[in-house]
N, C-alpha and C positions, 0 to 999 in steps of 0.2 A: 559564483554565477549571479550575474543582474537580475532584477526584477524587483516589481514594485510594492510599493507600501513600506510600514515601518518593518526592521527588522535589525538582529544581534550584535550589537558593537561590542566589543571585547576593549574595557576604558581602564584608563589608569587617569583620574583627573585628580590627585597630587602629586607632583613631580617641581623639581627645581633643576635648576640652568646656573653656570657661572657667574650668572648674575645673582645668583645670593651670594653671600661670603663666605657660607657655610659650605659651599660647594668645591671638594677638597683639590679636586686636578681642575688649575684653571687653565690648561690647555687645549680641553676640550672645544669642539668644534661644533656649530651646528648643525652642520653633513652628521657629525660620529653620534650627536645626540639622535638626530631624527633616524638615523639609519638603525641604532639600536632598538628607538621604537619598534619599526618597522620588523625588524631583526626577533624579534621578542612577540611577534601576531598582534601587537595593539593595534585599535583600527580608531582609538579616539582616544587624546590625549587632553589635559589641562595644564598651561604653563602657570603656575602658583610659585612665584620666587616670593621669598620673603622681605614685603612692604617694596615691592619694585615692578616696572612692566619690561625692565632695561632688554630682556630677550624673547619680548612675545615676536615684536616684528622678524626678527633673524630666523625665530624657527617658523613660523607662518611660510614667509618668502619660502624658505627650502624643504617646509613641506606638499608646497605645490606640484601636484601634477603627481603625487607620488601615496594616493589612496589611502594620507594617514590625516585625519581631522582634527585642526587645532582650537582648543576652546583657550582663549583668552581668560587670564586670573591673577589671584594674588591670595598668597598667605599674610593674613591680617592678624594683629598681634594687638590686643585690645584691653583697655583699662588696667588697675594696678595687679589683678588677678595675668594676667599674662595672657588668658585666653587666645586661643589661634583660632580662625574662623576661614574656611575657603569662599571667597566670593569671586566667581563665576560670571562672566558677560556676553554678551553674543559672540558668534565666529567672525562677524563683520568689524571688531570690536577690536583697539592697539592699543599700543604702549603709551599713546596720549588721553586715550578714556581712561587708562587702569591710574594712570599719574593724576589725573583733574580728580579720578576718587580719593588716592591717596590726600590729597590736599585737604579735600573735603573734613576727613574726619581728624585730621589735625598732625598727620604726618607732613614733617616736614620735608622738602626737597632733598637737602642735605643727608638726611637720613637714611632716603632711599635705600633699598636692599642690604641696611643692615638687619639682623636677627634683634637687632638688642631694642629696634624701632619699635614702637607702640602708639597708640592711642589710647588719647583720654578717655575717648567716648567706653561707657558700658557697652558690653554684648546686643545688647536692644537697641541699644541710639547706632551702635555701625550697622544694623540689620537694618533698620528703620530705614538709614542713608542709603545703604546697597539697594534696597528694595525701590526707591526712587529713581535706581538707575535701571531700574528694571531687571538686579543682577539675580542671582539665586546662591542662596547661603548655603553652607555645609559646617557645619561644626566638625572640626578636625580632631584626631583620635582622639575620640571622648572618653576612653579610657587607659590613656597614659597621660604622662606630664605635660602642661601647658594645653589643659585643654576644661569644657566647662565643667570638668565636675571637681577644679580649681574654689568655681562659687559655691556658697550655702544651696541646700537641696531646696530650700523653697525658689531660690531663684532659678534653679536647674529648671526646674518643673514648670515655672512659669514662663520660661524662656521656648521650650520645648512644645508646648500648648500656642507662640507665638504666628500671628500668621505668617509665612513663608518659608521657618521651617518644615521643613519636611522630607528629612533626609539626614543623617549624622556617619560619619566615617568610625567604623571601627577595628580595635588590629585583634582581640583575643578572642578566639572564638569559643572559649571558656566559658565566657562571660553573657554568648548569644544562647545558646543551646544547653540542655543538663550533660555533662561529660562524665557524671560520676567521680569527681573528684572529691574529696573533701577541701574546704577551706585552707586549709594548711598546705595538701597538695599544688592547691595551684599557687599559693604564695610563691610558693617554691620553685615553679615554673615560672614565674616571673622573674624573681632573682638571676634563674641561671638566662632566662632571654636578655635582663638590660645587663648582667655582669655584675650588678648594685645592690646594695639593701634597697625592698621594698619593704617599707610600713604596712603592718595589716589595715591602716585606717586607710591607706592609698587603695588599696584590693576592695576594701568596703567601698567606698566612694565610687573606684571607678565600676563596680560592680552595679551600683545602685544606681548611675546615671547609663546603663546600657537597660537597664532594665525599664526605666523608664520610656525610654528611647522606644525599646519593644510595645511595652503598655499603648505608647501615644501614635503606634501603628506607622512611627517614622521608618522609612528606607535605610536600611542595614549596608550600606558599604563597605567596602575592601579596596584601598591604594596602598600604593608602594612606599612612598613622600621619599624615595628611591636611594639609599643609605650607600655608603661610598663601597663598600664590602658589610656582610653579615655583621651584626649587632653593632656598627658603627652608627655616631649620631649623626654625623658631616655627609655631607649628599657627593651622589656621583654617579655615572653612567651602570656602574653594575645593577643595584637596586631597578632599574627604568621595569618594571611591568612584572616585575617578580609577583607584584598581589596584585589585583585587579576586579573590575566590575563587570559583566555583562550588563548591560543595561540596552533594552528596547528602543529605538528611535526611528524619527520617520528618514525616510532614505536621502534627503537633504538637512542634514543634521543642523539642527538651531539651538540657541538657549532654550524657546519653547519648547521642543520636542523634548529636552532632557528635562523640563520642569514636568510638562505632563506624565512624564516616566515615573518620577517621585511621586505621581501623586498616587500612582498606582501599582503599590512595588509588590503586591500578588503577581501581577500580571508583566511588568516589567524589568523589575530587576533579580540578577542572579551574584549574589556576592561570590567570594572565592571561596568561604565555608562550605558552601553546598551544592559550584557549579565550577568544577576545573574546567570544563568543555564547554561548547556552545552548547547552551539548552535547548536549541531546535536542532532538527536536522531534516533539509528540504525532501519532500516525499519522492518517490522515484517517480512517480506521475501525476502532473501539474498542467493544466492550459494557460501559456501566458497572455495568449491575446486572441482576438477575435477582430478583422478587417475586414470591413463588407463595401461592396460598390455597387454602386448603379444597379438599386431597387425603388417598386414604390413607394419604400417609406423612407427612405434614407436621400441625403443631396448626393442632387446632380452631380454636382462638381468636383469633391473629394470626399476620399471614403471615411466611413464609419471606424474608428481606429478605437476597440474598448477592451484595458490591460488590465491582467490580474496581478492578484497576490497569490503564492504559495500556499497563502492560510488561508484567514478569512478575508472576503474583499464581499459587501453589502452594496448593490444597486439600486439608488434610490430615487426619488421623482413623483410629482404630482402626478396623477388618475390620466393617464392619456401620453404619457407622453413615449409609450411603449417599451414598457420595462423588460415586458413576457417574451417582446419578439425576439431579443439576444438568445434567449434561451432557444428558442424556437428554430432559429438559423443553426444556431449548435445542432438539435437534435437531425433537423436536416443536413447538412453538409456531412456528416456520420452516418445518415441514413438511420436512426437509432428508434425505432418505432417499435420493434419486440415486446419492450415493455406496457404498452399500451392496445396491444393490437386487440384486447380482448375490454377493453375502456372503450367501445365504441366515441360515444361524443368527443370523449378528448382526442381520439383517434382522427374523428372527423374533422373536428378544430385542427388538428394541425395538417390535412392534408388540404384543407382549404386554404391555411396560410403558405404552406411552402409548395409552392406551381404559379406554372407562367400566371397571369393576370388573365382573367376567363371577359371578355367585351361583357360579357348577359349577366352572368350574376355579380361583376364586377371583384370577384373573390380573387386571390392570389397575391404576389406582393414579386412575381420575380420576371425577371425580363432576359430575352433567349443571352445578352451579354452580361446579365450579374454575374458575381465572382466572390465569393466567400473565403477567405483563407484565414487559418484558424494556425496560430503555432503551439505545439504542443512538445511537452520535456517529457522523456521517459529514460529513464536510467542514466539520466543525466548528457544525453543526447537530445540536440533542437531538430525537430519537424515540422516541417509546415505542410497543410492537407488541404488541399484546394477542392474547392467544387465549381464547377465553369460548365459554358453551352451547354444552358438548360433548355429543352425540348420538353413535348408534352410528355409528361410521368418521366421522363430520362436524365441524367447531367452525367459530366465527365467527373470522373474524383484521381488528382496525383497528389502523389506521395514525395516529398524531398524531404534528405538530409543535411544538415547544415555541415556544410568543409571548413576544415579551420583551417584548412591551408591554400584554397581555394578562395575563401572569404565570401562563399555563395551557398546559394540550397543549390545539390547535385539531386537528380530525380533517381529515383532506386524504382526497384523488385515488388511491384507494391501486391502481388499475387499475395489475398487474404492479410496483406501486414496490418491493415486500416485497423480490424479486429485487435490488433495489441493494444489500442487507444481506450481506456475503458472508463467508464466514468457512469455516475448515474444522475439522471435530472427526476426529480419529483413537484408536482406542481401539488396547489393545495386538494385538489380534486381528488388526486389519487392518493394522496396520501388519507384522503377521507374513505374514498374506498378501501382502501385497506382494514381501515380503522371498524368498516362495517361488516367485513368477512377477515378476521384478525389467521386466518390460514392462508389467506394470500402471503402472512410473511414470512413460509415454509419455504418455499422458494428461495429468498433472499438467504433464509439461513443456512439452504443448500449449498446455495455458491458460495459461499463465503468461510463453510468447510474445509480445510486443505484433502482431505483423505474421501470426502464426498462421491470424489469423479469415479475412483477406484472402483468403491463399494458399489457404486448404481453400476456401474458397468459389467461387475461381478454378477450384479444383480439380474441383469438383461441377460448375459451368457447363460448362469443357471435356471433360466425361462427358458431358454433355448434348447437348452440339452433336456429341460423335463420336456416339451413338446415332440422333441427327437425321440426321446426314450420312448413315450405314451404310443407315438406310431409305429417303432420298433416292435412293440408288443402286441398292439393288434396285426402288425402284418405275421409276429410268429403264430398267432392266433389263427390269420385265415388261412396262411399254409398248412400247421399241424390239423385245420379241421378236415383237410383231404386223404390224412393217412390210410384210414380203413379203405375206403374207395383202390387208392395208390396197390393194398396189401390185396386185394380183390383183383387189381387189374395182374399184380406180379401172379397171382395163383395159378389162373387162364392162359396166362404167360409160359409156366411151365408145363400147364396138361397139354399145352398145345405142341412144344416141344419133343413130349415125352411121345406125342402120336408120329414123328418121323424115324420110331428107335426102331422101329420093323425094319425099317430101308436099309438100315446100317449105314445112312450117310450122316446120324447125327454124331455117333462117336468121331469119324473123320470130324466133321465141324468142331466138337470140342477139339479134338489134339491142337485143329487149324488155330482156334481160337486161344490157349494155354500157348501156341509159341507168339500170335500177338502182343498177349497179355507183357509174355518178357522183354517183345522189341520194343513195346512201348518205354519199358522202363530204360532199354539202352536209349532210344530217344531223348528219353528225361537227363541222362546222364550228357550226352552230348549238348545238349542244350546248354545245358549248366557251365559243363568247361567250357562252350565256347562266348559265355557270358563273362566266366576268369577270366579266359584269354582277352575280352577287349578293355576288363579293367585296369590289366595290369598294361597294357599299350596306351591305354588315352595315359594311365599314369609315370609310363617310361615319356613317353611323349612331353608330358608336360614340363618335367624336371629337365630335358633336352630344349623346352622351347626358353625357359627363364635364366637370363641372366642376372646371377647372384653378386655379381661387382657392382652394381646398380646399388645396391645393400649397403655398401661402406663406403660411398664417395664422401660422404659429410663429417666423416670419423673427422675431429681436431688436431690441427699442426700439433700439439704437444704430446698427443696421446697415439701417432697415428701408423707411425714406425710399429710398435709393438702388437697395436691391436691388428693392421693387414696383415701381420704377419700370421696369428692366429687364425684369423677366417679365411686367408688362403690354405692354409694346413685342411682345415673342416673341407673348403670347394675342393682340394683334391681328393680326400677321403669320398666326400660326395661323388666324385666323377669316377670315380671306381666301383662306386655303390648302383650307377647307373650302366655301368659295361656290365656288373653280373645282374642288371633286371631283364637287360637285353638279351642274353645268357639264358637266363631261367626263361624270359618269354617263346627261345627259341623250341629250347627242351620243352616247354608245356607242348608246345603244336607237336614234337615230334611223337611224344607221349600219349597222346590223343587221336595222333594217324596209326599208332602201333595198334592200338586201343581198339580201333575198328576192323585192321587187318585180321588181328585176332578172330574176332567176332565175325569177318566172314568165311574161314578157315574152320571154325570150330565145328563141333559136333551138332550143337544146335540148328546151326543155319546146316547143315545137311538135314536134317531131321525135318526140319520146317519145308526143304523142296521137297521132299519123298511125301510128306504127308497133304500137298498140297497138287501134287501129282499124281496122289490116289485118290482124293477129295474133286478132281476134276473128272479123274477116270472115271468113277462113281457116277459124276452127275450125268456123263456125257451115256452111261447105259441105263439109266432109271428113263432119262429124256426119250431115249429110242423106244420105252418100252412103254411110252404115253404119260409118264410122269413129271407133268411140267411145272406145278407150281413150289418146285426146290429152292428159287432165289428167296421163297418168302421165311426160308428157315432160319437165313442169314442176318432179317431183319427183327426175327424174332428176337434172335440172340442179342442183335444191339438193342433191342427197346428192352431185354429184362435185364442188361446191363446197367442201360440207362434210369430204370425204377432202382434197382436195387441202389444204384445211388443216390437217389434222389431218398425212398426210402430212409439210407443212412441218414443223411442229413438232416430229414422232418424229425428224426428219434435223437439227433445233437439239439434240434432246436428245441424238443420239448425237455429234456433236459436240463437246458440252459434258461427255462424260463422263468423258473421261481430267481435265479439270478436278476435277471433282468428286472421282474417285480421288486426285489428288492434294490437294484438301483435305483429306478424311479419312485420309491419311497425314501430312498437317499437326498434324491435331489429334491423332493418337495420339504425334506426336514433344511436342509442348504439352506433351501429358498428364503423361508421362515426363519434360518439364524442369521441371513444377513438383512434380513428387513427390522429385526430384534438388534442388530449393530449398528443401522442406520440411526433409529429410535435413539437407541443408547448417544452415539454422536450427538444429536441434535439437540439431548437436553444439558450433557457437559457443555457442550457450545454455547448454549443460553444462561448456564449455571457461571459460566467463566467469564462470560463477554456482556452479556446483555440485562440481564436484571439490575435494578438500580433500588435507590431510597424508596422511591417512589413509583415505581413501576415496575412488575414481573411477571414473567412468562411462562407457566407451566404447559407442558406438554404431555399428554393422556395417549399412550400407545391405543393405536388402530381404533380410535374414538371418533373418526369425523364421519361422521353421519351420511353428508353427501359426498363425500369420495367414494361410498361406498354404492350411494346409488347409480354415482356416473357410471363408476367400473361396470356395473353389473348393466346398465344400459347400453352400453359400448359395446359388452360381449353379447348380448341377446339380440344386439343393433337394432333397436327401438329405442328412441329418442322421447318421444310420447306412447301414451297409453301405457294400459295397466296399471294404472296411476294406486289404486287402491291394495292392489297385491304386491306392485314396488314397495310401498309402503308398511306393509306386511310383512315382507321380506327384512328390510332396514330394523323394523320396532321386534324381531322376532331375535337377528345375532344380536342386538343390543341391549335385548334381555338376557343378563347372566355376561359368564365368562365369553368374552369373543372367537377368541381360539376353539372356544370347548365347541358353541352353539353354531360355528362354520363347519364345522365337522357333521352337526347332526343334519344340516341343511342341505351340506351333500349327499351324505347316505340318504335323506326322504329324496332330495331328487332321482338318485340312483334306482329306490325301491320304486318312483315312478316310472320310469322307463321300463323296470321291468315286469310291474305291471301286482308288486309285493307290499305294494304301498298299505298302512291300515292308518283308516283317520283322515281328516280333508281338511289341511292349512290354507290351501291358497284356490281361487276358482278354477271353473272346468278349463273356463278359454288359456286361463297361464298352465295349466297345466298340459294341457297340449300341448300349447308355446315350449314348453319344459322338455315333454316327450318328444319334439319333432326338431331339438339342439343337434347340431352334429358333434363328432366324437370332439374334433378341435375344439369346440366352445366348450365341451367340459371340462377338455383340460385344460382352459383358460380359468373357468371356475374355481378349481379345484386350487388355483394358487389365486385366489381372489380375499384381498386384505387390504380393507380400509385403511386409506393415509392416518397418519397423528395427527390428534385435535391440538390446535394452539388456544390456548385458553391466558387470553390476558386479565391479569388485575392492577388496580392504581390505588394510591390513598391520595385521597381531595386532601391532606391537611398530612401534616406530622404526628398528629397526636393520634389520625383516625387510623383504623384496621385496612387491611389492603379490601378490597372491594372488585367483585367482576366487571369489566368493562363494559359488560353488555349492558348496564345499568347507568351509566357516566352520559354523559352532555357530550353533544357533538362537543367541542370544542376540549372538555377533558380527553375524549377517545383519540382526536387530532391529536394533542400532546403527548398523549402515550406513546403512540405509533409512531410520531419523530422521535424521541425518545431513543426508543429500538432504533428506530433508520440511521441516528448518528451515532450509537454505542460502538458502532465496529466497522471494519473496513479501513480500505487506503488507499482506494480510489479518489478522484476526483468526486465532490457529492454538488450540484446544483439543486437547490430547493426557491422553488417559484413562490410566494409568496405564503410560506406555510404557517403564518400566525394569525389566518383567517380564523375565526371562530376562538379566539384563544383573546380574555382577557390579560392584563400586562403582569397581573401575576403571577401567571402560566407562564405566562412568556418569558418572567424572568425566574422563577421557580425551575423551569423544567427545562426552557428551552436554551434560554441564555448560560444557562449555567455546563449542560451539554456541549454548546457550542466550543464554549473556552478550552472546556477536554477534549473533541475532537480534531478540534484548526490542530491544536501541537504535533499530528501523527498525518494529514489529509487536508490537503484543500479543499473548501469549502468556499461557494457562490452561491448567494443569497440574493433575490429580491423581495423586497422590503416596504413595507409603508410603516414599519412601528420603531420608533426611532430607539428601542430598550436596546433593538439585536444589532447596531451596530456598535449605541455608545457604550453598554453595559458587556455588550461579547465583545466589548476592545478590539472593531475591527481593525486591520492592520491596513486595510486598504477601500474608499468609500468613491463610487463612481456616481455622480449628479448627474442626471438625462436633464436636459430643455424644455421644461414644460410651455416658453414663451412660440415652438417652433411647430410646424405643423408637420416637421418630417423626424426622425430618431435621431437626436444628436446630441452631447457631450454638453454640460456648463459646468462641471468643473469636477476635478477626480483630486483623493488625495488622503491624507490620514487623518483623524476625527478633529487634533486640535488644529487643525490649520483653519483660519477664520472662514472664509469662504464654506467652507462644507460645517464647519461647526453654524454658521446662520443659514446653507439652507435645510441642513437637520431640525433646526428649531422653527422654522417659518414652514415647511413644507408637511415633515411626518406628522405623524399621528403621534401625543405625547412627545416630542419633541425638547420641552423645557422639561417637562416631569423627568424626562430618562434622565437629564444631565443633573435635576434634583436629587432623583434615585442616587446618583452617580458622587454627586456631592454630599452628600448624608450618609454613605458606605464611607466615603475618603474622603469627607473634611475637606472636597473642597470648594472653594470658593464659585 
């Protein structure tokens, strides 16, 4: 994937071409070389033939056009010591500059691309000459034969300390790192690599000039110098890229860009020892660009076109030439204001910026046709998010994907997609807010939890069910409190029955009532089958409505014969299995019509006419003889039915209520173990991710103070007042154990209510306040538990003790808090200019040093005035704004050493020459 700034070439710059003599198959072709580069993932090559340029032009020409980089060279063979030297030329650079240097140091023409060619010149007088040409040196395997540790060690060393070394090729990685070997061992590994006797003085020598090499903090490489077949000496296409270098460069690859790499091979180079891979790997979410049109701060004419880096990419610019608004259009085209909604000012500042242009207060910067389009990478898919026809408070936002087969953005589904874009911008403001309430960084550490979302969610459901439960229990409460009444009213119920047993027509009523009692239950039965009956019909039904062939059309030509055959066997078996549901569904119905036949044939139902027929006879001679109010015996009978069941149920519910009590003491113990899990998370999270050297973050379960007064103001919904008994409240759990002292603060509130209270904590008017809570807000209380305290501390120095932050200088608390902000995450991070308040110590102690660790995992965009965070965080990518212009515009974008951005680093920022000081007193250099 494209994009800008330096980034990972995968090099092999020793290599030879048939133009050495040493080069065993001279058939080869420049197509078969380049193509094996190619073939092999090199993305940058060095043609080094021995004392000849005879095949830089051949393979240059046919590496064009085909994404492999050819640097221009030659293996130089020097003095009577034989030393071999790679000297390196720019890419614009052939085989007539590499021949005029040959000349130069006293190779003859003739000569040309033999091995046996040399110069007179010492190692120092060809470096001297190269360096004239502007070439860049490498001393070649400095520890094997023909190479400098050939000369005396004093001259090693002093050659090594020379300016322009800065960089040496090495093959034994023995020799770079401790392997635990003994001396003898690795002789012995040498022997069997060249085939030869090795001298122990050769293993000393070559041992003591890598070490030096290490010492003088030179660039450790790894090339191929690409050997015809394994431990041969004669070159050849198999060797091409077998070893190689990762090395850093800017995305137009120069002699520069690979010298600046050398000079900083923390940061840029990865030999084969300790990087088989590329050592980056692009984040799965990155913004590559930002194009803006037709606002007022940007030209009329064409848009605003400002492109990132992957990594780090620093925006820089004189005081005015509006650094902030980039960020600013980002955070509007996203609409991304959440994080600040509670930052009034900065809230304000930015809704002032992004909206139409107001005629009155002149405030706003956007016009009903600007257009914002922002391209964004996520998962290795290109998107571009437009924001257009802006109206007052309104704009349009689409969404496209980029088609690679199309060659366009296609517009998609963008229902809530925008939200997968995620990214965070922090200016220096909030990051000072932070820094001043250090529990604002609770939050960030939430999200950035994986298992977080669960637990709170958890957390909320077990709120919900205790709230459930709490009102489950007062409603058994005010039900069981009408039992006695209920047992009172059945009593009345019955003396009043017992007064129609003179008539003799309540005995008829019971019989009448005893053959109800039983049809009710044929009722139930009936019901019942004919609820089987429609199960088992929707389920013949269904298996009748699906065709099963539909199942194995996609079965495979080779497999397809055998396997229809099988699940046609199953679909007949099945269609048989549906003729006896049809069967059994017929027989249920028949079964069920018998059922009732029965039932009205039987004994019973005579019994129930006869006594229903003397039950009338009855009423119809009481009636004649003035006895009228008999209908009301009927209802007697259903209302003491109706109690006696209702009855039952009040004596299941009390019953079941010590159950219930103890479920809702279930879920208040839940509650409390997952708020005690959450805790637990949030300090492995800071324990694993976030404390540093110099900065650390303790976290103090259910300590924060004002979480606890919010909470409790929330639930009593008084925002003010009580000011002094709030306070009361607060200073009373946070005397002693928390857990213990919320316990006792319920029970005194409880004992208020009911009126048990002895002793007076808090005044009359909160105490009423208290008494006059409804049931809900207690048991809101009753699960009420102060957030964790975030408790930061820093050490000002190395030597000092860590220190509480509430004690530190704005500007150390600033450092802290970035700090934390870049320790973790892998998101996209924008920070607005966050080395306000921050000497350049700081800056490069804490911040710069952050930085280099975070760009490796996260993009990171930075605006800047302090020239340490780009030259010293090695940015990869540097955008120059126009300070000469009166509107946001571009003077010049690109990697630190390219001249242009390297003067106006030095002319414009803050410390400008000092960083590059800084920079050259780390790395020597120049």
């Amino acid at each position: 994937m494209e994009f800008r700034g330096t980034r990972w070439y995968k090099c092999d710059l020793h290599l030879h071409t048939p133009a050495s003599k040493c080069f065993k198959d001279r058939d080869v072709t420049p197509q078969q070389w380049v193509q094996r580069a190619i073939d092999q993932g090199l993305d940058c090559v060095a043609v080094t033939d021995h004392n000849t340029g005879g095949w830089i032009d051949l393979i240059k020409e046919e590496a064009q056009d085909k994404r492999l980089v050819v640097i221009p060279g030659v293996e130089i063979t020097c003095s009577d010591a034989k030393v071999h030297l790679l000297v390196l030329f720019d890419v614009d650079k052939g085989k007539i500059e590499i021949e005029d240097f040959l000349i130069s140091i006293g190779i003859n023409r003739n000569d040309f691309s033999k091995e046996t060619a040399y110069s007179n010149l010492s190692i120092q007088q060809v470096t001297e000459e190269a360096l004239k040409k502007h070439a860049v040196v490498i001393p070649a395997h400095i520890d094997e034969f023909n190479s400098i540790s050939n000369v005396a060690y004093a001259i090693r060393e002093k050659f090594l300390e020379a300016d322009g070394i800065n960089a040496v090729q090495v093959v034994h990685k023995e020799f770079v790192s401790p392997s635990g070997l003994t001396n003898s061992e690795v002789l012995a590994l040498l022997i069997q690599y060249y085939g030869k006797t090795i001298s122990e003085d050769s293993r000393k020598d070559w041992k003591s000039t890598v070490a030096l090499a290490v010492e003088k903090n030179k660039a450790i490489l790894t090339f191929s110098d690409n050997p015809h077949s394994e431990g041969m000496s004669e070159h050849g296409l198999w060797g091409i890229g077998n070893r190689y270098t990762w090395i850093k460069m800017n995305e137009n690859v120069s002699l520069e860009s690979l010298r600046q790499a050398l000079l900083v091979p923390k940061f840029r180079i990865r030999n084969d020892f300790d990087s088989k891979n590329s050592p980056y790997k692009i984040p799965d979410q990155w913004i590559e660009s930002i194009k803006i049109w037709n606002t007022e701060i940007t030209n009329s004419i064409r848009p605003l076109l400002v492109e990132f880096s992957p990594q780090l990419t620093t925006i820089i610019g004189g005081r005015g030439t509006g650094k902030s608004s980039l960020f600013r259009f980002l955070r509007g085209a996203f609409n991304r204001t959440a994080d600040i909604r509670e930052l009034e000012d900065i809230l304000r500042e930015h809704s002032d910026f992004f909206k139409l242009k107001d005629a009155r207060d002149k405030r706003g910067i956007l016009k009903n046709d600007s257009l914002i389009e922002v391209i964004f990478i996520r998962n290795n898919s290109r998107y571009k998010v437009s924001a257009k026809e802006f109206n007052r408070g309104q704009f349009k936002t689409t969404i496209e994907e980029w088609s690679s087969e199309t060659g366009n953005f296609e517009k998609i589904d963008q229902n809530g997609f925008i939200d997968f874009f995620k990214f965070d911008i922090f200016s220096q403001k909030q990051i000072y807010e932070i820094a001043q309430t250090p529990n604002a960084l609770r939050n960030r550490i939430d999200s950035s939890i994986e298992d977080y979302g669960t637990l709170s969610e958890s957390l909320s459901a077990t709120k919900h069910k205790y709230f459930e439960q709490s009102a489950k229990i007062r409603t058994i409460l005010q039900k069981t409190a009408s039992r006695k009444k209920l047992e009172t009213e059945l009593t009345d119920n019955e003396k009043q029955i017992s007064s129609y047993k003179e008539s003799g027509i309540e005995h008829l009523y019971s019989e009448i009532n005893i053959h109800n009692n039983d049809q009710r239950i044929i009722d139930k039965v009936n019901k019942e089958m004919e609820h089987q009956k429609t199960l088992l019909l929707e389920f013949y039904s269904n298996m009748m409505k699906f065709d099963y062939h539909t199942l194995i059309i996609d079965f495979s030509e080779q497999s397809k014969e055998e396997l229809t055959y099988f699940t046609e066997d199953l679909f007949g078996k099945i269609r048989a299995v549906q003729f006896e549901l049809e069967k059994i569904g017929k027989n249920l119905e028949n079964i069920v019509d018998e059922f009732n036949k029965n039932i009205k044939s039987s004994e019973f139902q005579k019994q129930y006419i006869e006594a229903k027929f003397l039950f009338d006879q009855r009423k119809q001679e009481l009636q004649y003889k003035g006895v009228n109010d008999l209908l009301n015996i009927e209802k007697l009978h259903s209302d003491g039915v109706a109690k006696k069941e209702e009855l039952s149920k009040l004596l299941e519910l009390e019953a079941e209520f010590e159950k219930e009590v103890a479920k809702k003491e279930q879920l208040k113990y839940d509650y409390l173990l997952i708020r005690k899990q959450i805790t637990g998370m949030r300090q492995n999270f800071v324990r694993e991710y976030l404390n540093t050297e110099s900065v650390k973050l303790e976290i103090k379960p259910f300590r924060d103070k004002e979480s606890l007064k919010a909470q409790f103001r929330s639930i009593i919904q008084r925002e003010s007042g009580f000011e002094e008994d709030v306070d009361k409240l607060v200073d009373y759990c946070f005397n002693g154990n928390i857990e213990n002292k919320l316990v006792d603060l319920r029970t005194h509130f409880q004992e208020l209510r009911n009126g048990t209270a002895k002793g007076q904590i808090f005044g009359g008017r909160f105490q009423t306040l208290i008494n006059n809570l409804s049931e809900s807000q207690i048991d809101e209380i009753d699960l009420l538990y102060p957030e964790d305290d975030m408790q930061v501390f820093y050490k000002p120095n190395k030597q000092s003790p860590f220190k509480p932050l509430s004690n530190a200088s704005a500007g150390q608390k600033t450092s802290a808090i970035l700090t934390f902000i870049l320790s973790y995450g892998n998101n996209p991070i924008l920070l607005d200019q966050p080395e306000d308040d921050l000497d350049n110590h700081l800056i490069y102690e804490l911040i710069v040093k952050r930085l280099r660790k975070s760009k490796e995992h996260r993009q990171i965009i930075i605006i800047t005035h302090n020239a340490n965070i780009p030259v010293n965080g090695d940015a990869e990518f540097v955008v120059a704004l126009d300070p000469e212009l009166r509107t946001v515009d571009l003077l010049h974008c690109g990697a630190i050493e390219e001249l242009e951005i390297n003067k106006e680093i030095c002319e414009v920022m803050e410390g400008g020459e000092d960083a590059f000081q800084l920079r050259s007193k780390r790395y020597r250099i120049d």
